[in-house]
C-alpha positions in Angstrom: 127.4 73.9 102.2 129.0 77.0 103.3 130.7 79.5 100.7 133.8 81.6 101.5 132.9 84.8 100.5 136.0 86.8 101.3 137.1 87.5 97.8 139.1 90.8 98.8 142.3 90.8 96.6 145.5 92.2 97.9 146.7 95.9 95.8 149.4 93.5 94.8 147.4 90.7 93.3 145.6 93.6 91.7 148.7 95.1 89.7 149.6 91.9 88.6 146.4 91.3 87.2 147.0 94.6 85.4 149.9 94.0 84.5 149.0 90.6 82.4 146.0 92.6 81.1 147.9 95.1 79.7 150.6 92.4 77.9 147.6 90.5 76.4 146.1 93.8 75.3 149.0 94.4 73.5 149.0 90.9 72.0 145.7 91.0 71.2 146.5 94.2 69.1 149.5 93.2 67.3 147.1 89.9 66.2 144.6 92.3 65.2 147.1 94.3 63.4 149.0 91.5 61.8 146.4 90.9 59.0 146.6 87.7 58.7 143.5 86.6 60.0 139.8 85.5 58.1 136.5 87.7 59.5 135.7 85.4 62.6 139.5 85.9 63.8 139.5 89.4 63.2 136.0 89.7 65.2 137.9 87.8 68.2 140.7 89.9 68.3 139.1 92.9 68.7 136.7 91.9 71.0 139.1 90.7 73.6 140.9 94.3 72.7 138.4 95.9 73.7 137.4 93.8 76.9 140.8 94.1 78.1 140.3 97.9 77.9 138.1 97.7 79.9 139.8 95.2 82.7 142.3 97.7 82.0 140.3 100.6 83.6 138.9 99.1 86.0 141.8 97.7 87.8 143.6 101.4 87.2 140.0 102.6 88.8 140.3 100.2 91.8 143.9 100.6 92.4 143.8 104.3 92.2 146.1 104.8 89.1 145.2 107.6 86.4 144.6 106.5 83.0 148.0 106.1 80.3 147.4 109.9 79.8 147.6 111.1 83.2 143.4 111.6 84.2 141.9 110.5 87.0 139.4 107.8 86.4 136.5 109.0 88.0 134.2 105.8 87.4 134.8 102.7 84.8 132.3 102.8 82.9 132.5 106.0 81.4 
């Protein structure tokens, strides 16, 4: 069996990907935010905050794009 292993993603397929990542960050948030949720569901909602922050920055990192505040992103993982 032999894998395709050209998984190179155009800049614009990239910036759409952002692009949803940042709309479910924000939704994510606001569920967070909302209060309305028992422990487990409040555990979920932050962690996929915080995993989108992270899509989030790499995707700015890959693309080239500074962060929301203007800085470079000089690796993402700091």
């Amino acid at each position: 069996m032999v894998l395709d292993m050209d998984t190179r993603r155009s800049a614009e397929e990239l910036r759409e990907m952002l692009r949803e990542a940042e709309e479910r960050k924000v939704l994510w948030e606001k569920h967070f935010k909302s209060g309305t949720m028992n422990v487990r569901q409040n555990a979920e909602a932050l962690r996929n905050y915080t995993a989108l922050r992270g899509v989030i920055k790499t995707l700015r990192w890959t693309l080239n794009l500074s962060d929301p505040a203007g800085k470079k992103i000089v690796h993402p993982l700091d």
